[in-house]
C-alpha positions in Angstrom: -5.4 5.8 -15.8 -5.0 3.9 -18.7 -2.2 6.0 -20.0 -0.1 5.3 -16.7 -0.3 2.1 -16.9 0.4 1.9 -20.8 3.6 4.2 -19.5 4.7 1.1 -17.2 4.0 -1.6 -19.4 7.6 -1.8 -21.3 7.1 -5.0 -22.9 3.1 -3.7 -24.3 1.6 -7.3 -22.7 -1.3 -5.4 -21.2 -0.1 -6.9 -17.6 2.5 -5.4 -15.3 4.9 -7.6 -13.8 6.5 -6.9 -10.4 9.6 -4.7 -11.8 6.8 -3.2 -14.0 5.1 -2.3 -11.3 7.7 -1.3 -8.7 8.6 1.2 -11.5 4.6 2.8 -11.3 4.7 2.7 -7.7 8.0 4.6 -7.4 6.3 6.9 -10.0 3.2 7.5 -7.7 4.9 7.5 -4.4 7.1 10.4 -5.7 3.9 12.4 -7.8 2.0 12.1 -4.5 4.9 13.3 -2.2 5.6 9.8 -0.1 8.7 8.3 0.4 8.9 5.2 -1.5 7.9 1.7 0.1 10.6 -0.7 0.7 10.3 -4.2 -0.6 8.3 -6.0 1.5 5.7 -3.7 2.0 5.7 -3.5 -2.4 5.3 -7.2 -2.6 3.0 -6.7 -0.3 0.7 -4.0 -2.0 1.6 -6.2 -5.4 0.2 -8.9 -4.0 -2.9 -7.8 -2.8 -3.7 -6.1 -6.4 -3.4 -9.2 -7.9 -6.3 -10.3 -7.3 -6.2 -13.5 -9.7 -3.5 -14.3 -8.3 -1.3 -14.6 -11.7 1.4 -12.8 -10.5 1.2 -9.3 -13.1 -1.2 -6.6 -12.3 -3.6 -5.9 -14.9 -5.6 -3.0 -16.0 -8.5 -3.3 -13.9 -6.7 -4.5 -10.9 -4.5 -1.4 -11.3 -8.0 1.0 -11.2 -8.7 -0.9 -8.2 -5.5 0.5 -6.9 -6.5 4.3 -8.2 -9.2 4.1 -6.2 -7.7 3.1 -3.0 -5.5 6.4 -3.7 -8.7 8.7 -4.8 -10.5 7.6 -1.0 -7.1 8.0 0.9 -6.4 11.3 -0.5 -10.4 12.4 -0.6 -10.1 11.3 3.3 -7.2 13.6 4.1 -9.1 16.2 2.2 -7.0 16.9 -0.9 -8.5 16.7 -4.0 -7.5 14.2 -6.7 -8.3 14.4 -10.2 -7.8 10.9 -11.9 -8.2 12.2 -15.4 -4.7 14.1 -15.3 -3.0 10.5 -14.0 
């Protein structure tokens, strides 16, 4: 997970800002087969990782969002292997 979010982080702050993360998203929604989200719905989803509120995403807050995806996917009963992220 690290490494994904290292590949997102252009400016190596250790924080993803909103185009930052619209990049990863656009990333994951096309890795996991899903259209892409359109803008409100990614501020949205921005907003609620940011849990501090600071608007950028940091590491842990983007785990948080890995496993969101690892209980979806485990629900609809499709494996996910995190390590290969």
């Amino acid at each position: 997970m690290v490494r994904l979010f290292n590949k997102f982080d252009s400016n190596c702050d250790g924080r993803l800002s909103s185009f930052e993360f619209n990049d990863a998203l656009k990333y994951l929604t096309k890795i996991f087969g899903s259209t892409n989200p359109n803008r409100k719905d990614a501020e949205w989803i921005f907003g609620y990782l940011d849990t501090d509120s600071d608007q950028t995403i940091t590491i842990e807050e983007f785990k948080q969002m890995a496993k969101v995806l690892e209980n979806r996917i485990c629900e609809s009963g499709l494996k996910f292997y995190s390590k290969t992220i």
